[in-house]
N, C-alpha and C positions, 0 to 999 in steps of 0.2 A: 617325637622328642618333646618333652614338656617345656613348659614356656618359660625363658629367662630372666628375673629381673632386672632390672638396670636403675638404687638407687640415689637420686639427685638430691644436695642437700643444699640450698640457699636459702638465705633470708631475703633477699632479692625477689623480688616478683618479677621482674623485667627479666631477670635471667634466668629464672626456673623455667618462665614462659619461652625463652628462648632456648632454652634445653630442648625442652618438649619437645619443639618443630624441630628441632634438628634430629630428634629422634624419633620421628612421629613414621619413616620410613622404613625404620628397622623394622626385625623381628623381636624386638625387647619390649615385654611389661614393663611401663614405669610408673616405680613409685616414687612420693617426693614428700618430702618436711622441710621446715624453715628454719629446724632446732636440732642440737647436737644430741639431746637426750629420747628426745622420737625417731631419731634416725639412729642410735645404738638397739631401741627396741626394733624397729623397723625391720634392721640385718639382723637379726637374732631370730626372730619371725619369717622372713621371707628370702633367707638366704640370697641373697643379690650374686651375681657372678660381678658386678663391680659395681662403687660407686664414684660417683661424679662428684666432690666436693667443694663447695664455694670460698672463698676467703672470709664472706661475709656470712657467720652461723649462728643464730641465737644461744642463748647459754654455754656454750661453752668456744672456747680457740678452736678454730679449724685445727692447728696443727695439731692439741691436745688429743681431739676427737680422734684425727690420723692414729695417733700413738694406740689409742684403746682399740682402735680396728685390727689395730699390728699384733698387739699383747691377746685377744681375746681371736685373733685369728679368724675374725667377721667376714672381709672379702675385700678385695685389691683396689684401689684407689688412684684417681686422678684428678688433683688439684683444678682449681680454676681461681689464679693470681692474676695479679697486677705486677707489673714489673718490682716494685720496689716490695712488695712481700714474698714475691720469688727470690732476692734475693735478701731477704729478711730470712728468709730461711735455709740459703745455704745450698750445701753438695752432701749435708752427712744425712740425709733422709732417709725412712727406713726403708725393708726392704718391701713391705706390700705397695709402696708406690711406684704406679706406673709410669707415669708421665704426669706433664701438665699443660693447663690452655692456659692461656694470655689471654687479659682483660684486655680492652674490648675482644669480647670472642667473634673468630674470625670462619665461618662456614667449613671453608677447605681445609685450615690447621685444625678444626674437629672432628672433623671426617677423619680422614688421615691419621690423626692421634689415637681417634676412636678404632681404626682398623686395626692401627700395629699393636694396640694394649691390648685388644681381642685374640688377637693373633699370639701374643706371647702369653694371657694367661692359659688358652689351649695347648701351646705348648709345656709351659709348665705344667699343665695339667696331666699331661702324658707321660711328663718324666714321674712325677711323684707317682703317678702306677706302676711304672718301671720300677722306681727305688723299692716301691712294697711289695711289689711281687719277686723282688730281686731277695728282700729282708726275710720273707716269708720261707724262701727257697734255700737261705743260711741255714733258719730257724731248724729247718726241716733234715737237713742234712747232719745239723748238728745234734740233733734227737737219735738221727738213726746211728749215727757216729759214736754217741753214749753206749747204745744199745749192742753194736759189735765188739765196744771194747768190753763189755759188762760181760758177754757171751765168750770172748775169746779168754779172758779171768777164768769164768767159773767153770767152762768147760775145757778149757786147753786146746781153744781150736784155732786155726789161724784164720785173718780179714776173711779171706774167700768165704771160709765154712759158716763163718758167723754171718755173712751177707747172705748166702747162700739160706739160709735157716731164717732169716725177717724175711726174705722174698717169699719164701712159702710158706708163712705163717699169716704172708698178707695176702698170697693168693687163695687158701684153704679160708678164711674169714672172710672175702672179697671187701679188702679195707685196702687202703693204701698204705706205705711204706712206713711215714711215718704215725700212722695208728698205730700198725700193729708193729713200730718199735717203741711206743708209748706204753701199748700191752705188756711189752718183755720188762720192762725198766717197773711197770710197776707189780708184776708177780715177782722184779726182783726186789721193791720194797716192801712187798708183804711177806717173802722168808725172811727179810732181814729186822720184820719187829716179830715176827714169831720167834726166832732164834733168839731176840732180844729179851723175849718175855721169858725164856725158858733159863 
């Protein structure tokens, strides 16, 4: 399995360094910057499976930074506040946020926090294959769906005959279903600009 990033972004030295060891036992690559604008490049570059974010970030607001992670779709996030900018910032956060640590960071609420935001971007990760593969499987059905009504029109035949006729137009090509109901749909658009031209 290839190696995973994990990037950290503070201005803090004290706390990046404390990052570090607390993650110096994973299996995580880390990388780390102390600015909002080399850690945009950063995740753009080295695709992070999450990053760890400080309160305290050069050039830009933590939260803002949050927001362009969210908009550009960079990778999942978990704050690292103080009491009075967690709630500075609320309950409306968006949805790539995963959690957050409380300043002074505390060993076991890192761990811990670090497990279950692991633990659910995997999960999430599993569902958004499901929903694609689910989308893909619409997409597919809905092609072939074109193609028997197109079939049952121009030749007068019912579901079955028309089903029956992509089945073995994809087993005589060794394509799948929906190729060779792509094939029918478009030899039906090439009579329909010949007859157009005529």
């Amino acid at each position: 399995m290839a190696e995973q990033n994990i990037l950290l972004v503070s201005n803090q030295i004290l706390v990046l360094e404390q990052l570090k060891t607390l993650l110096k036992r994973t299996s995580f690559r880390i990388i780390d910057t102390n600015d909002g604008y080399s850690a945009l490049r950063l995740a753009r570059s080295q695709c992070p499976v999450l990053a760890i974010i400080d309160q305290d970030v050069a050039g830009i607001d933590c939260f803002q930074l949050g927001e362009i992670f969210e908009v550009d779709d960079l990778a999942p996030i978990v704050y690292v506040l103080d009491n009075g900018r967690k709630l500075q910032y609320g309950t409306n956060y968006p949805l790539n946020v995963f959690g957050f640590i409380e300043r002074p960071i505390q060993p076991n609420q890192f761990k811990n926090t670090l497990e279950h935001v692991i633990l659910s971007i995997s999960k999430m990760r599993q569902m958004k294959k499901k929903i694609d593969w689910l989308e893909r499987k619409c997409l597919s059905q809905k092609i072939v769906g074109q193609a028997k009504y197109y079939l049952m029109q121009d030749r007068n035949w019912n579901e079955e005959q028309a089903y029956d006729y992509i089945k073995r137009h994809s087993m005589n090509r060794c394509i799948n279903l929906e190729k060779a109901a792509k094939q029918i749909l478009e030899e039906k658009r090439c009579l329909d600009q010949l007859n157009g031209e005529r």
